[in-house]
N, C-alpha and C positions, 0 to 999 in steps of 0.2 A: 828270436826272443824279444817279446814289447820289453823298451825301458820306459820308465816311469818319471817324468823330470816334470818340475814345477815352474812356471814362467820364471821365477826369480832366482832361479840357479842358471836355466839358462841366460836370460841378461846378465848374472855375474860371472858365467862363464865367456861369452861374446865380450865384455867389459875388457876381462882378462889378457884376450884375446885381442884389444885392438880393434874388435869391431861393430861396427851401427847397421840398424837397420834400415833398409829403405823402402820405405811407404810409398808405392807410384797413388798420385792423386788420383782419384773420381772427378771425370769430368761434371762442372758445371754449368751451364750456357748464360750468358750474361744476356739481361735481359734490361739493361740499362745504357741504352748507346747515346752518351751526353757529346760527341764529337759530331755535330752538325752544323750547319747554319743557316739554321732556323730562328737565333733568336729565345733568348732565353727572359722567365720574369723576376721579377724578384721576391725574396725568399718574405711574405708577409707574417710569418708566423715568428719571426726573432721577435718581434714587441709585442704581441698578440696577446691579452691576457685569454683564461681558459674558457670555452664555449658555456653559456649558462642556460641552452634550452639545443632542441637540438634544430637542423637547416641551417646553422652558422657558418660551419665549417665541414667541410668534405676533404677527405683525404683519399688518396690513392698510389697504385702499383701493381706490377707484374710478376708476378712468379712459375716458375716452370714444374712438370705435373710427368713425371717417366711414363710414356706410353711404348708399348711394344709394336716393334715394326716400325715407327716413327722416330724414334728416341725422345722427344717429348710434344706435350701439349702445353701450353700458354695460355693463362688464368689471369684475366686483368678484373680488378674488384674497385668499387667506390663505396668508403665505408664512412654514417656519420663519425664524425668526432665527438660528439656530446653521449652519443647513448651505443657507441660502438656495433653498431646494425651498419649490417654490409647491405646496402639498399640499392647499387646493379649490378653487374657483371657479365662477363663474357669469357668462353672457353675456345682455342681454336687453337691448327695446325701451325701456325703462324704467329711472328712479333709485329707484324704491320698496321698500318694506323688504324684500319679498319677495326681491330681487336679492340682498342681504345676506342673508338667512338662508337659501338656499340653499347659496349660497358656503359658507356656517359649516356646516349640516348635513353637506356632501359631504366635508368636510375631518374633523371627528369622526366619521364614518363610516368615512373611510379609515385615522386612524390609531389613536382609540381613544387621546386624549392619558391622561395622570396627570392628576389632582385636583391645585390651584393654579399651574397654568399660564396665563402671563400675555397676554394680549391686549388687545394693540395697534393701537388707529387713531387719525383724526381724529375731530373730535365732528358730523360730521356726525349725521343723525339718524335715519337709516337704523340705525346703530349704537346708539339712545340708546331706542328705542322697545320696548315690554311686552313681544313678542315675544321680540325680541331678548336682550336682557336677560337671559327665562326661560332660554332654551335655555344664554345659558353659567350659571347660576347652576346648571341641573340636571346641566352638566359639571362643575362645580366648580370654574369658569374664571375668575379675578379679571381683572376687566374695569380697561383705563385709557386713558387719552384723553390726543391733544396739548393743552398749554397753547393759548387763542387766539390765534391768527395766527400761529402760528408750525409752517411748514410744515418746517423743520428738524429737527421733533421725529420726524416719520413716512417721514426722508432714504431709509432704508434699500430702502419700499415705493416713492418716488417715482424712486430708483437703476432697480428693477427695473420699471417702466412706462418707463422712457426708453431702456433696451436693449432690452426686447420691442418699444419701436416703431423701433426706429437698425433693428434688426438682423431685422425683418417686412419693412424697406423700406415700411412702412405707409403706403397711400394710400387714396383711398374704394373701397368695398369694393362689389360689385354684389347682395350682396342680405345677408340677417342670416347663412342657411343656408353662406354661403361664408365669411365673415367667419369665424361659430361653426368651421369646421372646419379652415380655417390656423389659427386660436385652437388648438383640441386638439394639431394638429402640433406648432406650435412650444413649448406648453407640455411636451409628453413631450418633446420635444427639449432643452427648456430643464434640464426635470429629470435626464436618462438621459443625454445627451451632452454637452451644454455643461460647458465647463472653465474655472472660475473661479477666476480667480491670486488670489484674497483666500481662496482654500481648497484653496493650495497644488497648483493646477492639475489638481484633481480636480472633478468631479460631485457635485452636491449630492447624489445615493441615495449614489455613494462615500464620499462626505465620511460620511453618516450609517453606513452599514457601518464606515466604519474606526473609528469611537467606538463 
């Protein structure tokens, strides 16, 4: 015979009882490895007042993407600051530097920033390595890094990984090739249609036209 019990009789019965429950965590892969040494920059954005056109300031970061068969894919994005358009990125099997300088290449490729435009991330070390490095110093890209531990500093990048996955409806994904291609959708979506009330409920390409 089914019984019929309501979560909150059971919890005041467990209570009664003596006992808690226990929640095994969901693995998450950290995707910020600051134990290097490689050399870190300093964090430019504590005095910085806010960008007032956009090619100022560039921000970035990594997040992880559940792929089946793999257990995940790695999503590295470089998004302006002024008009929040994510303007390159890269998708891969891997956290290695390569991941991150792709991203950076397709993003200088696209828009051809000005000389001391500032970029922004964590100190992971994907961002902290010779490669790296070169490519923005031959932009003339002043490089700067969050203070450690403190994920506050990179709020902006970590804002827009938490709506592309609310709003992906994000679950595991069946293979990289399918993942990579809702990735491309929703990024032009995100840039060309999406309307953002922190930009006056226009389009980040809008938002950059009208300045």
């Amino acid at each position: 015979m089914d019984i019929h019990c309501g979560r909150r009789r059971v919890s005041k019965l467990m209570e009664d009882a003596g006992l808690r429950v226990i929640q095994p965590k969901s693995f998450k892969p950290r995707t910020t490895e600051s134990r290097h040494r490689l050399g870190y920059s300093p964090n430019l954005l504590l005095n910085l007042l806010e960008p007032t056109t956009f090619g100022q300031l560039w921000v970035g970061d990594i997040t992880y993407i559940p792929v089946d068969g793999i257990g995940f894919g790695y999503l590295a994005t470089l998004m302006d600051r002024y008009s929040r358009r994510i303007v390159g990125w890269d998708f891969r099997d891997d956290m290695t530097e390569q991941l991150a300088v792709t991203a950076l290449q397709r993003s200088i490729r696209a828009v051809q920033p000005s000389a001391g435009l500032i970029h922004h991330t964590d100190r992971g070390g994907q961002y902290a390595g010779k490669r790296y490095r070169g490519i923005l110093s031959r932009a003339s890209m002043r490089q700067s890094m969050s203070r450690a531990g403190d994920c506050y500093d990179n709020a902006f990048m970590e804002s827009c990984f938490g709506t592309l996955k609310t709003e992906m409806g994000m679950a595991e994904y069946l293979s990289m090739a399918i993942a990579k291609r809702e990735l491309t959708e929703y990024i032009q979506y995100y840039n060309t249609d999406r309307r953002h009330s922190s930009l006056g409920y226009l389009t980040p390409t809008q938002y950059e036209a009208a300045a």
